[in-house]
N, C-alpha and C positions, 0 to 999 in steps of 0.2 A: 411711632411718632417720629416725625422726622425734622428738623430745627435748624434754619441756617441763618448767618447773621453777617451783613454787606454794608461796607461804604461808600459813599459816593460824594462826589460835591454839585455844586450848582449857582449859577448863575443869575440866579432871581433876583429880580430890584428888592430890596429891602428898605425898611426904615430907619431911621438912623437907632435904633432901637438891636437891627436885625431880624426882626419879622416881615415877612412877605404874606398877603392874604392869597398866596396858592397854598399855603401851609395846611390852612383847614380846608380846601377846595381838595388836595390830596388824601388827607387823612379822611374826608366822608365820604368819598370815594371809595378808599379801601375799608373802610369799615361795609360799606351794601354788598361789594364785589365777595369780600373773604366770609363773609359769613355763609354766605350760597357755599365757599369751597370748603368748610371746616377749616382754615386758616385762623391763627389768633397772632400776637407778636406787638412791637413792642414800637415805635420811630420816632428818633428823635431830627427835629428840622432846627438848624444852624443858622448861622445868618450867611455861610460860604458852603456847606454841607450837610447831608442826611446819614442816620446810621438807623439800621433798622435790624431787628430779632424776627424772625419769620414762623411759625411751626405749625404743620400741620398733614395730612398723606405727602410723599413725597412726591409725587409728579404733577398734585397743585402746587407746591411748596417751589418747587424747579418748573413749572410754567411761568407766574407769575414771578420767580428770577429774571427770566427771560424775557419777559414785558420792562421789567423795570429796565432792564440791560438796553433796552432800545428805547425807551423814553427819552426824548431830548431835552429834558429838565434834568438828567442827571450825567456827569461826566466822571470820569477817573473810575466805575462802576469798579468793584472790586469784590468778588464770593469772599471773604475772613476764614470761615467757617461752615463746615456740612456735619449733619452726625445724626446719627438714631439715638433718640432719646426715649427714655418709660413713661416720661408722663412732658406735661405742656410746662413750660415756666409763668406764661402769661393765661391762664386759663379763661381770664374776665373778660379779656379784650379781642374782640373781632379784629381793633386796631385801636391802639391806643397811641396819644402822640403826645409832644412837649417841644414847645417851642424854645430855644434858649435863647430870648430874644427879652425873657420879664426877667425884674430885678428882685423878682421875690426870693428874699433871707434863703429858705427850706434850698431853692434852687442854688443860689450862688454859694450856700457851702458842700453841696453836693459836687457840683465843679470844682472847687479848689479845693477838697480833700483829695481827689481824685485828679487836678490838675491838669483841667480839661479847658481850653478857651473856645468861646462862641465862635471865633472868627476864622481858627486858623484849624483847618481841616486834619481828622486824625491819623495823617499818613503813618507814623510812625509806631502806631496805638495796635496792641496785641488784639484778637478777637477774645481775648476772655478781660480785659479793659474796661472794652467796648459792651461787655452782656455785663459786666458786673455795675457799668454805669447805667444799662438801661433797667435792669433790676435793681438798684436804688431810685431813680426817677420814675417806675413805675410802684414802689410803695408811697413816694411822697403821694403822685396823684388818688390811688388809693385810700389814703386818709385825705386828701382835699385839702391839701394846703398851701399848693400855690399855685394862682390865676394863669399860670403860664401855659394847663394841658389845654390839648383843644382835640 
């Protein structure tokens, strides 16, 4: 199994909220595309930036890098992390997402334990940060308790 984990920012009009409805126009997108590839992984959409957990054969895993690397909804494109792993972290999700755009409690203390803002992109944020925030946001969505996955 193979697992890599990328940051990027973007540009998208948002609401003053910080959601932009490409958020879920991407995420069901990658949910039809990765499921054909054995791909599963983890994305969270910002109101200035995306981070995302990727896993799955390595040369789906590094193609669809590669697409996203030339997407022009994403800039600053940045690999964090590559590695062989034994098993998947996100097993459930062809593609699971989280907007940090809702005010839901479960969310907003998951960011400030971790000390993370919506707005201001995670240049300076380790890749093991960046998987440990997205493996906390994906057990909240997991148990369903806040309106923010999409």
């Amino acid at each position: 199994m193979f697992q890599a984990i990328y940051s990027s920012e973007h540009f998208l009009p948002v609401d003053s909220r910080g959601y932009s409805p490409e958020f879920r126009t991407i995420t069901e997108g990658a949910r039809r595309r990765n499921e054909d590839r054995q791909i599963t992984g983890f994305l969270i959409c910002a109101s200035s930036w995306f981070c995302q957990v990727l896993e799955g054969p390595e040369a789906h895993v590094m193609e669809l890098l590669e697409r996203i690397e030339d997407d022009p909804r994403h800039h600053c494109f940045q690999i964090l992390q590559t590695q062989c792993t034994r098993d998947r972290e996100f097993p459930s999700w062809s593609m699971a997402g989280v907007t940090l755009s809702s005010s839901a409690i479960v969310l907003q203390l998951i960011l400030l334990e971790r000390q993370f803002g919506r707005r201001h992109p995670p240049r300076d944020r380790t890749a093991s940060e960046l998987f440990d925030l997205c493996r906390a946001l994906s057990a909240a969505a997991s148990r369903e308790v806040a309106p923010a996955f999409v």
